[in-house]
mmCIF file of the N, C-alpha and C atoms, coordinates in Angstrom:
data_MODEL
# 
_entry.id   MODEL 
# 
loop_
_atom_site.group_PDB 
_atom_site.id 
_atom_site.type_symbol 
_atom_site.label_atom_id 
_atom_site.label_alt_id 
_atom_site.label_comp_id 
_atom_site.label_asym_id 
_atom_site.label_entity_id 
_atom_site.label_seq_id 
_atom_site.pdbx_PDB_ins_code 
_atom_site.Cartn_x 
_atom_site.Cartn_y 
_atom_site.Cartn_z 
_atom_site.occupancy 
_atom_site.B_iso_or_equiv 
_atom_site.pdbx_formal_charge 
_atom_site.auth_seq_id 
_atom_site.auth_comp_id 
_atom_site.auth_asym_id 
_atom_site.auth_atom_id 
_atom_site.pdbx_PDB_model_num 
ATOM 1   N N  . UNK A 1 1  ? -9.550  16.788  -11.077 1.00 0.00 ? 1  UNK A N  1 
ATOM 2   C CA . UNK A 1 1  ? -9.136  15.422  -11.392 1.00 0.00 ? 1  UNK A CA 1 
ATOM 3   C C  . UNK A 1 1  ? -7.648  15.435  -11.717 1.00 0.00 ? 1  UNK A C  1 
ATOM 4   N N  . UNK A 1 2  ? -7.523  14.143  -11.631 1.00 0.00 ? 2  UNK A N  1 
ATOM 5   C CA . UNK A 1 2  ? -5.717  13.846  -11.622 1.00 0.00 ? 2  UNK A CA 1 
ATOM 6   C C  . UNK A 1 2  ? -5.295  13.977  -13.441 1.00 0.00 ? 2  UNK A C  1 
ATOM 7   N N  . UNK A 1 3  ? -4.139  14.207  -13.466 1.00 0.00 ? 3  UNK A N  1 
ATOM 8   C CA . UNK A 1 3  ? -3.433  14.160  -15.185 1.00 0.00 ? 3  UNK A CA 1 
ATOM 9   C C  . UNK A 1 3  ? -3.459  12.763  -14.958 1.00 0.00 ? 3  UNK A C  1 
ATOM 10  N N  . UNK A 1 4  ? -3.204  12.484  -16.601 1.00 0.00 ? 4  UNK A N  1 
ATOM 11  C CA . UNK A 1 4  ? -2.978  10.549  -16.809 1.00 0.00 ? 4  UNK A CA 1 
ATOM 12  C C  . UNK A 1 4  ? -1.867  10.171  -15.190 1.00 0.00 ? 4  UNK A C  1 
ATOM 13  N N  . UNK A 1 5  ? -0.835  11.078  -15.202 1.00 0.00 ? 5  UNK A N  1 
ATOM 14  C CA . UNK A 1 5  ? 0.796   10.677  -15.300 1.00 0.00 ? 5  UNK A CA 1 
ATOM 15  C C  . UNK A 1 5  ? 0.665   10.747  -13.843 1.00 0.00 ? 5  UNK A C  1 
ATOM 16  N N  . UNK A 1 6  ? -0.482  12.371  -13.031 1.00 0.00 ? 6  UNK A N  1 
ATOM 17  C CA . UNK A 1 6  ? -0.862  11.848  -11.568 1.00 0.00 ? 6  UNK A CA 1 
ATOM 18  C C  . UNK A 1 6  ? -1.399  10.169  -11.340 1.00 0.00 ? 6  UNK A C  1 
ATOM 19  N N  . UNK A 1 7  ? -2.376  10.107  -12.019 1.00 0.00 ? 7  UNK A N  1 
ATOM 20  C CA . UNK A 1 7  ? -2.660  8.980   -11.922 1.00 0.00 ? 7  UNK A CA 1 
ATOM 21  C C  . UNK A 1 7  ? -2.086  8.114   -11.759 1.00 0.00 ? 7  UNK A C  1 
ATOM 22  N N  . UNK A 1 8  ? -1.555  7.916   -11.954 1.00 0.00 ? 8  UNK A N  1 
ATOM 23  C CA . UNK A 1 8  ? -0.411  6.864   -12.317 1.00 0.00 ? 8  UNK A CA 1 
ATOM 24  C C  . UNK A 1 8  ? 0.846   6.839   -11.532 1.00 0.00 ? 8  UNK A C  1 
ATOM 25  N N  . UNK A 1 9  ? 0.902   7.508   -11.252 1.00 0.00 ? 9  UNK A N  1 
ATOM 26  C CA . UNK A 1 9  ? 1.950   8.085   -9.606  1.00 0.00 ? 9  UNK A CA 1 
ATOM 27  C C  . UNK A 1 9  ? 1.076   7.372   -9.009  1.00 0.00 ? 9  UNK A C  1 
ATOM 28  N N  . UNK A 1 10 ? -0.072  8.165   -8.337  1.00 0.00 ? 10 UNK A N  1 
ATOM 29  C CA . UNK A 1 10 ? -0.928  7.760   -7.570  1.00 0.00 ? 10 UNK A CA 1 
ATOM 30  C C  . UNK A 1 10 ? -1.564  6.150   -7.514  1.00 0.00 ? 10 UNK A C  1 
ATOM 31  N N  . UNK A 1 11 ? -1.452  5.690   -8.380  1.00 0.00 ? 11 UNK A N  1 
ATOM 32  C CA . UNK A 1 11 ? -2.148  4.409   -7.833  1.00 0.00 ? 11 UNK A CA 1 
ATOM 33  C C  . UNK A 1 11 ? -1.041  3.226   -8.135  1.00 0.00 ? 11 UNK A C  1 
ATOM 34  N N  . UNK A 1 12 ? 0.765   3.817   -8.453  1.00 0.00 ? 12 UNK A N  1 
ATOM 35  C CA . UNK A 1 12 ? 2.009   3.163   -7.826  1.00 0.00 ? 12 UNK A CA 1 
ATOM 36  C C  . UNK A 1 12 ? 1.926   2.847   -6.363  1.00 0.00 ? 12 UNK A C  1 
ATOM 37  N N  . UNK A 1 13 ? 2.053   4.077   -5.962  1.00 0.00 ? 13 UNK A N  1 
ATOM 38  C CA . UNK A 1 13 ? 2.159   4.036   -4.388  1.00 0.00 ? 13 UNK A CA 1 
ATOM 39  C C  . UNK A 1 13 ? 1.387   3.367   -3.830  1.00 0.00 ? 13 UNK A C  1 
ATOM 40  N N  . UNK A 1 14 ? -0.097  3.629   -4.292  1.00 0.00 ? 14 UNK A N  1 
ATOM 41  C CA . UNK A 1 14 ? -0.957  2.802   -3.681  1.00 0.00 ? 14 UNK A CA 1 
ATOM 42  C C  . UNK A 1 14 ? -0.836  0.815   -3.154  1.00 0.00 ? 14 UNK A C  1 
ATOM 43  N N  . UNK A 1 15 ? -0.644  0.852   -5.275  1.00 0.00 ? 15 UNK A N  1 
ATOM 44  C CA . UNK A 1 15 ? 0.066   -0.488  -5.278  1.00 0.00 ? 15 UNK A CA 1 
ATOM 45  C C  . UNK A 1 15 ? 1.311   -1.033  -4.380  1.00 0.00 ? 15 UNK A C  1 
ATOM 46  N N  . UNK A 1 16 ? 2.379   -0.277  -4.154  1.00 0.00 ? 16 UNK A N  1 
ATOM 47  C CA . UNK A 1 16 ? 3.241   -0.583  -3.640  1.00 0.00 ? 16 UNK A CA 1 
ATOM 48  C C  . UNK A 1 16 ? 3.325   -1.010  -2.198  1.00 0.00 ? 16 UNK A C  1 
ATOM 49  N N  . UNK A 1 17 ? 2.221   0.087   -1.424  1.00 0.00 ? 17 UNK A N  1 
ATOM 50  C CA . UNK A 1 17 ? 1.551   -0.150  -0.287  1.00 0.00 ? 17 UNK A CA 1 
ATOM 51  C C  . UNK A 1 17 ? 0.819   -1.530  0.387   1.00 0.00 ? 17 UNK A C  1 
ATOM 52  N N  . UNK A 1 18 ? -0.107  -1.537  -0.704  1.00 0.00 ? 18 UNK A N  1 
ATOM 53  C CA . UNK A 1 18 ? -0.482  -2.959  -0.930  1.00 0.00 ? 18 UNK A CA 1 
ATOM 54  C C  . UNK A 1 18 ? 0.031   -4.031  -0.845  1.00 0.00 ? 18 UNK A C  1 
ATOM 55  N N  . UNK A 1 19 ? 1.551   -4.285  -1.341  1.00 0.00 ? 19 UNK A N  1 
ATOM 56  C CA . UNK A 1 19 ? 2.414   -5.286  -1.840  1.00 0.00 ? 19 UNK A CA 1 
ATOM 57  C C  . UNK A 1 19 ? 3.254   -5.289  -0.109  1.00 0.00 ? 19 UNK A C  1 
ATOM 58  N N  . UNK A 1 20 ? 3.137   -4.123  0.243   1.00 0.00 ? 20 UNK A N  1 
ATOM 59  C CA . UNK A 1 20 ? 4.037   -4.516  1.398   1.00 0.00 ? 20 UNK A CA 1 
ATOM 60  C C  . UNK A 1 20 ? 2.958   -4.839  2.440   1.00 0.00 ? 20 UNK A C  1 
ATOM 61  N N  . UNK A 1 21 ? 2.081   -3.860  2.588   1.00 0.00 ? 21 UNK A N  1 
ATOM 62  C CA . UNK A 1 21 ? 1.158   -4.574  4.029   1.00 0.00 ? 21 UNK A CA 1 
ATOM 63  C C  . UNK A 1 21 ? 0.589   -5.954  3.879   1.00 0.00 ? 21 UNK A C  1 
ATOM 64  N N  . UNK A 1 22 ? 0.286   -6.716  2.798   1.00 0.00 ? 22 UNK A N  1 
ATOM 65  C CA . UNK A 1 22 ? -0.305  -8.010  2.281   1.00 0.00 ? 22 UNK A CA 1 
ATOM 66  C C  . UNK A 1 22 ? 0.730   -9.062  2.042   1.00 0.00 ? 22 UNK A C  1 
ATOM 67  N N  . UNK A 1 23 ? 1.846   -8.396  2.126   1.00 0.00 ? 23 UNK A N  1 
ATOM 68  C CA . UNK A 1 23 ? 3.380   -9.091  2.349   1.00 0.00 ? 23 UNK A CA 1 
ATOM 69  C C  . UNK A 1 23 ? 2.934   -10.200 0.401   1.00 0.00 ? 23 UNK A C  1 
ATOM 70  N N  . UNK A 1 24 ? 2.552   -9.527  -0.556  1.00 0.00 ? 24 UNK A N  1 
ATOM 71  C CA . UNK A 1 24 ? 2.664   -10.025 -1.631  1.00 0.00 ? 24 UNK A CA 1 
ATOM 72  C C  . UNK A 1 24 ? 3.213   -9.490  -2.800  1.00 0.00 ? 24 UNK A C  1 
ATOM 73  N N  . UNK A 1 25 ? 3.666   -9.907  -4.123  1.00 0.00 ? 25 UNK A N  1 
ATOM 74  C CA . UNK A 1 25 ? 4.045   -9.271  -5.475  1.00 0.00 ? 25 UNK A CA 1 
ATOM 75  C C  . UNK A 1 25 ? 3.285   -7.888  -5.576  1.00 0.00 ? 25 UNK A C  1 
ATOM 76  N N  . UNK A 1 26 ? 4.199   -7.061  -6.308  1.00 0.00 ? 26 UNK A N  1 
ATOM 77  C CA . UNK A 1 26 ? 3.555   -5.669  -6.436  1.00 0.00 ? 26 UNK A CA 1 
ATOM 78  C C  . UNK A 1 26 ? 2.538   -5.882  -7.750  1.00 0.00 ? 26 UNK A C  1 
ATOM 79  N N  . UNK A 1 27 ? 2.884   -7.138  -8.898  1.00 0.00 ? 27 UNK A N  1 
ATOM 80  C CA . UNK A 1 27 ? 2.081   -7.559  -9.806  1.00 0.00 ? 27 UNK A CA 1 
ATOM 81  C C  . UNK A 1 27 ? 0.613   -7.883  -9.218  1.00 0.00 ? 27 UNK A C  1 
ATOM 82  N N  . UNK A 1 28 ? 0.706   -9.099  -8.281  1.00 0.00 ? 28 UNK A N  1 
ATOM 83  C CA . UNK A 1 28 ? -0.752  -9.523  -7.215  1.00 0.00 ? 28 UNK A CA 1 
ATOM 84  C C  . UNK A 1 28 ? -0.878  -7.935  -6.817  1.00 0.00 ? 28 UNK A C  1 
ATOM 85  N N  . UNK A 1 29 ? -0.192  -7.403  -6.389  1.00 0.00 ? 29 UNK A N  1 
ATOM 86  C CA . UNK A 1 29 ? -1.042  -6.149  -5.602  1.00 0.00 ? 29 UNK A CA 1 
ATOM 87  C C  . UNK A 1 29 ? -1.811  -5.112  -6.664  1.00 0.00 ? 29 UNK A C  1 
ATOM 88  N N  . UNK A 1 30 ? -1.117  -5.013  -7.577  1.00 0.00 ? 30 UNK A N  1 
ATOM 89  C CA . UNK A 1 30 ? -1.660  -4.347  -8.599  1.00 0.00 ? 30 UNK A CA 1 
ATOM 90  C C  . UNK A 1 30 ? -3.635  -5.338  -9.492  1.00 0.00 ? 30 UNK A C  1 
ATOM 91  N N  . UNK A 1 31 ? -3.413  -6.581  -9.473  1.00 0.00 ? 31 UNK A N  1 
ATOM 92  C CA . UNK A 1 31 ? -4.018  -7.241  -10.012 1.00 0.00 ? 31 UNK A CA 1 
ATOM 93  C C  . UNK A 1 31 ? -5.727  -6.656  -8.805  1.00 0.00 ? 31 UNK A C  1 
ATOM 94  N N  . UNK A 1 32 ? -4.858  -7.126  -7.613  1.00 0.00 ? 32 UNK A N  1 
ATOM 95  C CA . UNK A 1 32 ? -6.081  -7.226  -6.284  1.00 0.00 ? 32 UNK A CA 1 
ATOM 96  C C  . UNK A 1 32 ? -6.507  -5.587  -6.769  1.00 0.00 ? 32 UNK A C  1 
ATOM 97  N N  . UNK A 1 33 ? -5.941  -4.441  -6.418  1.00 0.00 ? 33 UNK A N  1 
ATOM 98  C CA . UNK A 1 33 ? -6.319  -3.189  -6.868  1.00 0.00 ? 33 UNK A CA 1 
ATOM 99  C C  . UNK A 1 33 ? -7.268  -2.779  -8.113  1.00 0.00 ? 33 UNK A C  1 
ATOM 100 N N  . UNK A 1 34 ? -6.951  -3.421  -9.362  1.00 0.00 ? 34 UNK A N  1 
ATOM 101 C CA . UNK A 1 34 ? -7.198  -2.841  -10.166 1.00 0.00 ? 34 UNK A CA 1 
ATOM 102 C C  . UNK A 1 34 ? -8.947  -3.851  -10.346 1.00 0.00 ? 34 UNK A C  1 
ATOM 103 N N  . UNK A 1 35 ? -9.446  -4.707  -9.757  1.00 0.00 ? 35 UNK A N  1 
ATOM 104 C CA . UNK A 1 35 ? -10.246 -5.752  -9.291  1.00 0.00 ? 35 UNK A CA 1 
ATOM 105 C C  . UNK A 1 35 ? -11.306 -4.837  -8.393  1.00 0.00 ? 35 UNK A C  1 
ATOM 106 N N  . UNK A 1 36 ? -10.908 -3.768  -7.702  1.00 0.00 ? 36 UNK A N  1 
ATOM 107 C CA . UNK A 1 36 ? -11.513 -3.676  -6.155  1.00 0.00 ? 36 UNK A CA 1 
ATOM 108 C C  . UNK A 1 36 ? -12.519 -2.198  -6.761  1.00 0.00 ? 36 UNK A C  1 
ATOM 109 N N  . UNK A 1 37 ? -13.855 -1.860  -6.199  1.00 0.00 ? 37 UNK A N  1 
ATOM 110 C CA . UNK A 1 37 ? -14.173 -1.271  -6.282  1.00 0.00 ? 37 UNK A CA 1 
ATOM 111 C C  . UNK A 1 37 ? -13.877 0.285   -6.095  1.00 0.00 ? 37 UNK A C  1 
ATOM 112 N N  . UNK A 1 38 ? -12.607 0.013   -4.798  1.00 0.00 ? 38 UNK A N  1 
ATOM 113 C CA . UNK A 1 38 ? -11.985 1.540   -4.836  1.00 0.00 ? 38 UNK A CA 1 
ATOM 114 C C  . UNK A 1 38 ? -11.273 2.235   -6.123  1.00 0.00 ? 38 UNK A C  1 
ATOM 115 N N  . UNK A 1 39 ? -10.697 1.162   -6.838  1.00 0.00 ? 39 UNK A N  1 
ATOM 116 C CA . UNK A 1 39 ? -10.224 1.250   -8.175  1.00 0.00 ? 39 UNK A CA 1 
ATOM 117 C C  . UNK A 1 39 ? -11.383 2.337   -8.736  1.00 0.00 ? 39 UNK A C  1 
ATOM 118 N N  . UNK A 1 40 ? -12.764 1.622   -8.622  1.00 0.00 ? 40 UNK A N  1 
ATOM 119 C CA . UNK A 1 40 ? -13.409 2.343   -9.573  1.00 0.00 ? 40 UNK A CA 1 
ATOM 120 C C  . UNK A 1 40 ? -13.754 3.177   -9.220  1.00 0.00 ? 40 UNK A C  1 
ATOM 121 N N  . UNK A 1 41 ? -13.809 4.183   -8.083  1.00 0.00 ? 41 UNK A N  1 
ATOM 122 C CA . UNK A 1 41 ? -14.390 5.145   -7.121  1.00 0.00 ? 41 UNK A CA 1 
ATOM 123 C C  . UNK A 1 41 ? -12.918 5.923   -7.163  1.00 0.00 ? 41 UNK A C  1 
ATOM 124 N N  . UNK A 1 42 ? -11.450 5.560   -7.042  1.00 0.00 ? 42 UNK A N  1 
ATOM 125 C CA . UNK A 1 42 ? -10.497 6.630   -7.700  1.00 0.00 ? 42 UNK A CA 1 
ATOM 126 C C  . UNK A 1 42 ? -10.454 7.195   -9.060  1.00 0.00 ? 42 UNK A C  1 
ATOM 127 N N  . UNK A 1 43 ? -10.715 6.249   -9.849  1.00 0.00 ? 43 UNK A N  1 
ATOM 128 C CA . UNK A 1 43 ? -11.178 6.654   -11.094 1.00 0.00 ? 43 UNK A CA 1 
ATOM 129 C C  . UNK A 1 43 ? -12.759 7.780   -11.696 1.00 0.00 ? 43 UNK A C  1 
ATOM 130 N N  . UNK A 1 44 ? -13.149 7.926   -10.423 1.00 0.00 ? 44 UNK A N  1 
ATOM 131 C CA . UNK A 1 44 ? -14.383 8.662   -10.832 1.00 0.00 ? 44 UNK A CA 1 
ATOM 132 C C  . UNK A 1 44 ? -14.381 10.055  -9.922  1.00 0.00 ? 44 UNK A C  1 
ATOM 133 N N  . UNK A 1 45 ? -14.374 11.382  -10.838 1.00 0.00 ? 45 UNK A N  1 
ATOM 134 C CA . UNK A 1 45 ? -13.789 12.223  -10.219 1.00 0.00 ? 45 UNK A CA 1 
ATOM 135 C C  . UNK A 1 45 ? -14.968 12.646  -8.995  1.00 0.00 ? 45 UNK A C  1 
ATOM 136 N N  . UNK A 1 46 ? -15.842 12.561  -9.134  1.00 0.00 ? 46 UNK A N  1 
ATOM 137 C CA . UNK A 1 46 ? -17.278 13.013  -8.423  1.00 0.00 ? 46 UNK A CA 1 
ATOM 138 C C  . UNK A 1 46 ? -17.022 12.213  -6.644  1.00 0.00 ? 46 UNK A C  1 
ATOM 139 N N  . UNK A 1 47 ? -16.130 11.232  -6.532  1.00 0.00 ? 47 UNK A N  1 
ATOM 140 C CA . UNK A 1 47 ? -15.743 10.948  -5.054  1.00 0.00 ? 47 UNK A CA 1 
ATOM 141 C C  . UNK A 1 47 ? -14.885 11.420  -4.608  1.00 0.00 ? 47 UNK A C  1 
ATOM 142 N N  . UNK A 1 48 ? -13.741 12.537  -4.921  1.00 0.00 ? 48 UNK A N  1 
ATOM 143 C CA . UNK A 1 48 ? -12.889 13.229  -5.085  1.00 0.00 ? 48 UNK A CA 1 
ATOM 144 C C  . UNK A 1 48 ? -11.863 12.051  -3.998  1.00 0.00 ? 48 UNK A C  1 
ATOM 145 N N  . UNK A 1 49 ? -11.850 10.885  -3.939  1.00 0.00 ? 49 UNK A N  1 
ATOM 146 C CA . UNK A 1 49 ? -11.292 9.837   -3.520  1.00 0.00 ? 49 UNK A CA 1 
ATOM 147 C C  . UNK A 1 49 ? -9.558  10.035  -3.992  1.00 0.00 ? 49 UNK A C  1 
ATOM 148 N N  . UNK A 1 50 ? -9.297  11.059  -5.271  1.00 0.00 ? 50 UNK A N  1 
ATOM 149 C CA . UNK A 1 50 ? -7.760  10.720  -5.480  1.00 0.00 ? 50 UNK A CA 1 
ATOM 150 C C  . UNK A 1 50 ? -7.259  11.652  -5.017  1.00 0.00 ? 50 UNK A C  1 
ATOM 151 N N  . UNK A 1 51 ? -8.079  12.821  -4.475  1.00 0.00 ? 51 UNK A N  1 
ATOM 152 C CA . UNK A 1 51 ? -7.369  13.714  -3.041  1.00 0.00 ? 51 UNK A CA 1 
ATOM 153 C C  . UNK A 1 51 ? -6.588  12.963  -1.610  1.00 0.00 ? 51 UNK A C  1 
ATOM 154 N N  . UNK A 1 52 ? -7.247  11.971  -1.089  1.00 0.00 ? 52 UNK A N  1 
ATOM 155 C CA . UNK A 1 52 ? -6.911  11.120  0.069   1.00 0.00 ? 52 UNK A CA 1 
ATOM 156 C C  . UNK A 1 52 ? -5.278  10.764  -0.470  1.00 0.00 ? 52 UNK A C  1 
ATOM 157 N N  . UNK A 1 53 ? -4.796  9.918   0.954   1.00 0.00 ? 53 UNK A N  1 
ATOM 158 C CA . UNK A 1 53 ? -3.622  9.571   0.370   1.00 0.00 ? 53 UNK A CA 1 
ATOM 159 C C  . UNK A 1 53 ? -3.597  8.276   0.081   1.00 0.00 ? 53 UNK A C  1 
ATOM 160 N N  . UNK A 1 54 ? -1.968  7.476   -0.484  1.00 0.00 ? 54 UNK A N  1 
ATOM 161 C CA . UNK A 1 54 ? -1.751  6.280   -1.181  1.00 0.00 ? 54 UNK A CA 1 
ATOM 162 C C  . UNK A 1 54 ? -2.365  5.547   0.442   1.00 0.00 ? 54 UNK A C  1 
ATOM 163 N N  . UNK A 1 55 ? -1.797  5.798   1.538   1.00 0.00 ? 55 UNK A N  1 
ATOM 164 C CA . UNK A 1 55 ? -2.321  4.988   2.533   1.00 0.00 ? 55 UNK A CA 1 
ATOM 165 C C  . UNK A 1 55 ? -3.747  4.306   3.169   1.00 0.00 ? 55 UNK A C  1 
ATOM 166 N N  . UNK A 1 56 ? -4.431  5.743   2.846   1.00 0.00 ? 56 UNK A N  1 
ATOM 167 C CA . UNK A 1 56 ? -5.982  5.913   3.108   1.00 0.00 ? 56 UNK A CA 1 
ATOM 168 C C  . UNK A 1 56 ? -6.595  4.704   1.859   1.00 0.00 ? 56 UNK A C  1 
ATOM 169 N N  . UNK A 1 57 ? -5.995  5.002   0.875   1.00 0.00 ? 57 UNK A N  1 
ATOM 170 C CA . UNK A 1 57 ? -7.018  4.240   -0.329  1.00 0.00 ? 57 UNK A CA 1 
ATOM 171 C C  . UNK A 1 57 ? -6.201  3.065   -0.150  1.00 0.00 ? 57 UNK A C  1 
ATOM 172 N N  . UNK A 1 58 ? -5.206  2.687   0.042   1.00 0.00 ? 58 UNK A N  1 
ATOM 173 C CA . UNK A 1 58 ? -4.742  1.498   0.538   1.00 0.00 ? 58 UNK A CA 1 
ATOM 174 C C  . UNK A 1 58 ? -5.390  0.589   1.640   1.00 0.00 ? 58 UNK A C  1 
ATOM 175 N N  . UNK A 1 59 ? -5.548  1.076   2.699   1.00 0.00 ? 59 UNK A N  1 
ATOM 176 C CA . UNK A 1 59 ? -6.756  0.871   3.900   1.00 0.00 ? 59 UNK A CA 1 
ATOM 177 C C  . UNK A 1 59 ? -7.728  0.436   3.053   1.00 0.00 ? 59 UNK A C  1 
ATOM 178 N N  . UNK A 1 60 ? -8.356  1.329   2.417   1.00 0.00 ? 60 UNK A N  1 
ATOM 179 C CA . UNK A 1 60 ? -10.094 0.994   1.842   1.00 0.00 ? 60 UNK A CA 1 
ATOM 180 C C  . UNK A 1 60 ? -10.016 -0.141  0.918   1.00 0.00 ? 60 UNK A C  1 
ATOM 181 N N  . UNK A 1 61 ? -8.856  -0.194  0.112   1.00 0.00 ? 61 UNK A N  1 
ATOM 182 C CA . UNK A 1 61 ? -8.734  -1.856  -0.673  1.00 0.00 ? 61 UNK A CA 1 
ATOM 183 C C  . UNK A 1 61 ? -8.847  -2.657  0.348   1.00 0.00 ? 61 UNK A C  1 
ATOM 184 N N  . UNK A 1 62 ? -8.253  -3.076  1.856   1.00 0.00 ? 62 UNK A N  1 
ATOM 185 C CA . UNK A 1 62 ? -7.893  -3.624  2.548   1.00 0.00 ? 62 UNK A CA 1 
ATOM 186 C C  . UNK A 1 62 ? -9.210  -4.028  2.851   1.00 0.00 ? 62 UNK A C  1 
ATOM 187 N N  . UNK A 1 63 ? -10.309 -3.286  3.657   1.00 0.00 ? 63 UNK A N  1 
ATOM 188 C CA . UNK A 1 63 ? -10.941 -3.436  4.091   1.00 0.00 ? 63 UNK A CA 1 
ATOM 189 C C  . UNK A 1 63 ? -12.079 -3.632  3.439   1.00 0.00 ? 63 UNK A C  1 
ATOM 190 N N  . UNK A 1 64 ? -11.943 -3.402  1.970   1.00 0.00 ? 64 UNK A N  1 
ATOM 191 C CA . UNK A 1 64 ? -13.385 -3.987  0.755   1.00 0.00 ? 64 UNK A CA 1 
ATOM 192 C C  . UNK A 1 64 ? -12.735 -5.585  0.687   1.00 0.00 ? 64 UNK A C  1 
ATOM 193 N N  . UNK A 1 65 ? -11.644 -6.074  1.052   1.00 0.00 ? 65 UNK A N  1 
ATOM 194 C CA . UNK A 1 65 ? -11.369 -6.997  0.505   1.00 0.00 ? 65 UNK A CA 1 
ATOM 195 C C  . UNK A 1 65 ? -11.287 -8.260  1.799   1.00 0.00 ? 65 UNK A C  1 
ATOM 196 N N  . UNK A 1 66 ? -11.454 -7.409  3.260   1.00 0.00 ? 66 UNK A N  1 
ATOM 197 C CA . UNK A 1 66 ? -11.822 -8.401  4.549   1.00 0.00 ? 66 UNK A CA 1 
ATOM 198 C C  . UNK A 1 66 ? -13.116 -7.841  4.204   1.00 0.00 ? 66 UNK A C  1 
ATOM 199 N N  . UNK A 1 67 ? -14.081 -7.218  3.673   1.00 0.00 ? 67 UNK A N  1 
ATOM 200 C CA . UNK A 1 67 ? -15.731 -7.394  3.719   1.00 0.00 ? 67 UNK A CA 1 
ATOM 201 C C  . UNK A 1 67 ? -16.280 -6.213  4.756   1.00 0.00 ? 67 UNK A C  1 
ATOM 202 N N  . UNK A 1 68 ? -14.993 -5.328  5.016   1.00 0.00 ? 68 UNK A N  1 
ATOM 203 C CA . UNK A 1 68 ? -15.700 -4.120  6.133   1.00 0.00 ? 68 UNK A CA 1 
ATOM 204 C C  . UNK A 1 68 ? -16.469 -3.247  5.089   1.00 0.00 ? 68 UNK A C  1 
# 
């Protein structure tokens, strides 16, 4: 599992990702993220989900949030 401070790297980028492919605030992007079930599946070490990259888990917000 990630340190606090990985963490937290890690789900910047993510956010930031977000903010640009959704062409919205990195605040909204952070809000939509921290909302989305991938949120809770990076947060849980047993999906080893915070190995992938900011892009990949970026995708999977994307696509929990069109309903794929």
């Amino acid at each position: 599992m990630l340190r606090p401070d990985q963490m937290w790297y890690k789900i910047g980028g993510v956010v930031m990702l977000l903010a640009e492919r959704l062409q919205i605030s990195p605040a909204r992007a952070l809000d939509l993220f921290y909302r989305s079930r991938t949120c809770d599946q990076l947060h849980d070490p047993a999906t080893l989900l915070y190995t992938f990259s900011d892009a990949y888990i970026a995708d999977e917000v994307i696509a929990e949030q069109q309903g794929l």
